[in-house]
C-alpha positions as CSV (number, residue, x, y, z in Angstrom):
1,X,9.9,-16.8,-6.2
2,X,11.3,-14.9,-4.0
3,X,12.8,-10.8,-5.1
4,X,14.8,-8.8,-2.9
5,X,14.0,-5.2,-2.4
6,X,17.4,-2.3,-3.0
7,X,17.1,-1.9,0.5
8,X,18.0,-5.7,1.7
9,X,14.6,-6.9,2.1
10,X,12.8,-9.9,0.7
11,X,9.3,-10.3,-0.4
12,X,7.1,-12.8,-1.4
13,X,4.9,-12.4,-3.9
14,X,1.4,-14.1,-3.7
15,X,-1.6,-14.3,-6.6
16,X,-5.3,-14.3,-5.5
17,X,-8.5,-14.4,-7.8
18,X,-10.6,-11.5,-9.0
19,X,-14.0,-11.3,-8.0
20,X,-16.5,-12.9,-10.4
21,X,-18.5,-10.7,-13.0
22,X,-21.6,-13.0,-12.3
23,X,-22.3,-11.8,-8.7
24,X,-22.3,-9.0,-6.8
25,X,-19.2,-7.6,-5.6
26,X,-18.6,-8.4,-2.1
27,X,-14.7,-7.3,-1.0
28,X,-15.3,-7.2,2.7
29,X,-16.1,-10.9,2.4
30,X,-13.4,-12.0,-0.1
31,X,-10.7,-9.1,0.1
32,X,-9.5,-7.4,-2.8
33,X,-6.3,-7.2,-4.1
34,X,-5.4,-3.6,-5.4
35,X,-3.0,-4.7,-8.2
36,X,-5.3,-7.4,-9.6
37,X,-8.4,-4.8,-9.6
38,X,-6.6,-1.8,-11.1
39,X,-5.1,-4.4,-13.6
40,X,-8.6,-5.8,-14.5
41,X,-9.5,-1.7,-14.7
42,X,-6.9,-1.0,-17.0
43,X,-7.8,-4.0,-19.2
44,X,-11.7,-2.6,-19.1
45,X,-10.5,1.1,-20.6
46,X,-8.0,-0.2,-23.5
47,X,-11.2,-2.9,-24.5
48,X,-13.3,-0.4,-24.9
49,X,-10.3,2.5,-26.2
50,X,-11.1,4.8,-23.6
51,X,-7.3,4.7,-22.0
52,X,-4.3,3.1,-23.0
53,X,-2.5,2.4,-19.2
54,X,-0.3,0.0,-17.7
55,X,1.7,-1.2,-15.3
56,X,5.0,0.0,-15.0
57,X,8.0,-3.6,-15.1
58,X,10.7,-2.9,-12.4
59,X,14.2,-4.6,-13.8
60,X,15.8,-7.1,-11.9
61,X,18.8,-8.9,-11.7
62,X,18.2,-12.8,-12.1
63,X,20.6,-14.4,-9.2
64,X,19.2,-18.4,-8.8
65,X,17.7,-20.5,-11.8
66,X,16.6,-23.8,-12.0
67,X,16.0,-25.8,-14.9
68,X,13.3,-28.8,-14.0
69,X,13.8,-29.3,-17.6
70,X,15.7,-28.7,-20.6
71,X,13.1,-26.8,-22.0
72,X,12.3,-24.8,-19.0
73,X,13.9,-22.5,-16.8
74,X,12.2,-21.4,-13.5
75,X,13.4,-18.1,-12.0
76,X,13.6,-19.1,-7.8
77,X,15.6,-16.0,-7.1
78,X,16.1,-12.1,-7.7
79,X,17.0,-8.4,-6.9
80,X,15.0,-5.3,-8.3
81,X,18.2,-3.5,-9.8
82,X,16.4,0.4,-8.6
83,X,13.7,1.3,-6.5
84,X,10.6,2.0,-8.8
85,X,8.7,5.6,-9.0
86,X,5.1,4.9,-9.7
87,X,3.3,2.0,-10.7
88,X,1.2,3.0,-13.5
89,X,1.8,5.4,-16.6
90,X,-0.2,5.5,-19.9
91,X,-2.4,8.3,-21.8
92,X,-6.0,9.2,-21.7
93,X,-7.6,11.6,-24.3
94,X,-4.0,13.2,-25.0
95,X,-3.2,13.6,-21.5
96,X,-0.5,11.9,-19.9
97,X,-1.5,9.7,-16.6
98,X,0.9,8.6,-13.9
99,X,-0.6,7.4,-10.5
100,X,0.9,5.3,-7.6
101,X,-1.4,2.6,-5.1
102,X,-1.2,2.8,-1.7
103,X,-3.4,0.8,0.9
104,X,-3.3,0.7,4.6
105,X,-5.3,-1.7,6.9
106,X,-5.8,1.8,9.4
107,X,-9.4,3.0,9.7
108,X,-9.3,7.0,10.3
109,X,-6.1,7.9,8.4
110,X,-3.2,7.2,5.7
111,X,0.1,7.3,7.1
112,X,2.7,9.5,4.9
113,X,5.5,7.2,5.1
114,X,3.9,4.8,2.7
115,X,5.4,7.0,0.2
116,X,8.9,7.6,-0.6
117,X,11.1,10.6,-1.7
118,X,11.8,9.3,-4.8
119,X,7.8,8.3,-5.8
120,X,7.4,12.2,-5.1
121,X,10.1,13.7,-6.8
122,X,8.9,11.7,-9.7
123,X,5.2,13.2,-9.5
124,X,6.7,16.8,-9.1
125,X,8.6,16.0,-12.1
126,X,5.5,14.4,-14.4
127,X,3.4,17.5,-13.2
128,X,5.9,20.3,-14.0
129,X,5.4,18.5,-17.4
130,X,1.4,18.9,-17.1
131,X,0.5,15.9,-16.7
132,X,-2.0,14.7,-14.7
133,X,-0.4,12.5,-11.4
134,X,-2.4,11.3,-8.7
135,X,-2.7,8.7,-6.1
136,X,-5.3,5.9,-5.3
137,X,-5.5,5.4,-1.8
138,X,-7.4,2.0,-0.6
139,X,-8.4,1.4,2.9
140,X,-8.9,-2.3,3.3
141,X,-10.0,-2.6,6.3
142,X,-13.0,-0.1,5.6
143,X,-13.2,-1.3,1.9
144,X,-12.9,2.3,0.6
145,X,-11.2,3.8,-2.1
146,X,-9.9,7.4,-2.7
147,X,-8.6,9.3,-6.2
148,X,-5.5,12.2,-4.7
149,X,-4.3,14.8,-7.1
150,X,-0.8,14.8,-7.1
151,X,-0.7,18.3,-6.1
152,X,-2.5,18.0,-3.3
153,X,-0.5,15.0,-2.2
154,X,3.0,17.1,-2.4
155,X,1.3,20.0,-0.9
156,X,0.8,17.9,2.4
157,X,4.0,16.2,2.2
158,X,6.1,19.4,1.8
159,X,4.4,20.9,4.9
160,X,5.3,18.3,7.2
161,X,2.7,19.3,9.2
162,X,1.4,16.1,9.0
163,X,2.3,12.6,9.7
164,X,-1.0,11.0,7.6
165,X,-4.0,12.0,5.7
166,X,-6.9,11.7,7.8
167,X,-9.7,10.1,6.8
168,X,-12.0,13.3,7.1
169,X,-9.3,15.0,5.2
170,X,-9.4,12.7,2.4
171,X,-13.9,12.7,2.0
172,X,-13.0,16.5,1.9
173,X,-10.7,16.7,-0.6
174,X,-10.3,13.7,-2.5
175,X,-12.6,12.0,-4.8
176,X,-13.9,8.7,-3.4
177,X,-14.1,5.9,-6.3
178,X,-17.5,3.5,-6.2
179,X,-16.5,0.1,-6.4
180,X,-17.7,-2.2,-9.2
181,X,-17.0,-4.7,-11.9
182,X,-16.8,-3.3,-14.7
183,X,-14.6,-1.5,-13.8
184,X,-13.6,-2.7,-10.4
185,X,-11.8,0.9,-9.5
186,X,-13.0,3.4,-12.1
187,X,-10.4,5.9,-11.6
188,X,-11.0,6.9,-15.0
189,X,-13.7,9.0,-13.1
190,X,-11.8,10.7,-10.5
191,X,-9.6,11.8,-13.7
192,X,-12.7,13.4,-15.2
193,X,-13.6,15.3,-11.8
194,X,-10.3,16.2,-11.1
195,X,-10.1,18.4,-15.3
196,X,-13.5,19.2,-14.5
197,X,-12.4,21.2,-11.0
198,X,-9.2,22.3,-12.7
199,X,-10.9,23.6,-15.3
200,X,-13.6,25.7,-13.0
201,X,-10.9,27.0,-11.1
202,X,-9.0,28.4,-13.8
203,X,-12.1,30.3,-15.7
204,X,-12.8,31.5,-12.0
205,X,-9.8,33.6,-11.7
């Protein structure tokens, strides 16, 4: 099926399978797909009630349907009515989580302009609210993955000092996220770490 973007463009969207739970993990060899691995983490947490999150639907606007049969109607074409502002929301011992994916194929930084205005706006907004926004950043091509506070995230945005987040830049000052199966991305973690600084931080003053 094929959905077109607000901006004009198309996009193909494409399944793949998640790595077994009888073998060790090996993403280098078989590739991960983000969605599919923070999915099968979100489904982990709310098993086990340790966090209720999920992925955020984007409307769209149906345009082409077939009908094979009477019974059946296949979608084959459609528009996403709005651009979207993150892709996951849901709650976590009474706070409130909202965090956006990002991956690059680059191997010493994150380029900036993977994000939009409008996905930042939308953190600023969630955290003037206190809640607790941040962004997982996956390197594929280094199989890597790092938990951003949103903060810190606006903070280099609004400087425009910088084009990306360097790699260095990100072992400093993010929280990198051990992959697994159970969960695949346990960001659940860099949550935890993230209060835990917070909360050091403020009793230091």
């Amino acid at each position: 099926m094929v959905f077109h973007y607000p901006n004009g463009q198309k996009a193909v969207t494409t399944t793949s399978s998640i790595p077994s739970k009888k073998r060790k993990p090996n993403f280098a060899n078989r590739g991960m797909v983000l969605e599919e691995a923070i999915n099968a983490s979100n489904r982990y947490y709310a098993q086990r009630n340790l966090a209720v999150v999920h992925k955020k639907p984007t409307p769209i606007q149906i345009v082409t349907v077939d009908y094979p049969k009477r019974s059946a109607a296949v979608i084959k074409e459609a528009y996403f009515k709005e651009a979207s502002t993150t892709d996951y929301n849901g709650v976590y011992q009474g706070y409130y989580l909202d965090f956006e994916a990002k991956e690059t194929k680059n191997k010493t930084s994150f380029p900036l302009r993977n994000f939009h205005q409008h996905q930042l706006d939308h953190i600023k907004a969630c955290i003037a609210q206190k809640g607790i926004c941040f962004v997982l950043l996956w390197f594929s091509s280094l199989q890597r993955c790092f938990f951003l506070d949103g903060e810190m995230l606006l903070e280099q945005w609004e400087s425009r000092e910088r084009q990306s987040l360097t790699l260095t830049f990100l072992e400093e000052q993010g929280i990198e996220l051990t992959l697994g199966f159970a969960p695949q991305i346990p960001y659940l973690l860099g949550v935890e770490q993230y209060l835990q600084t917070k909360e050091q931080n403020t009793h230091g003053k």
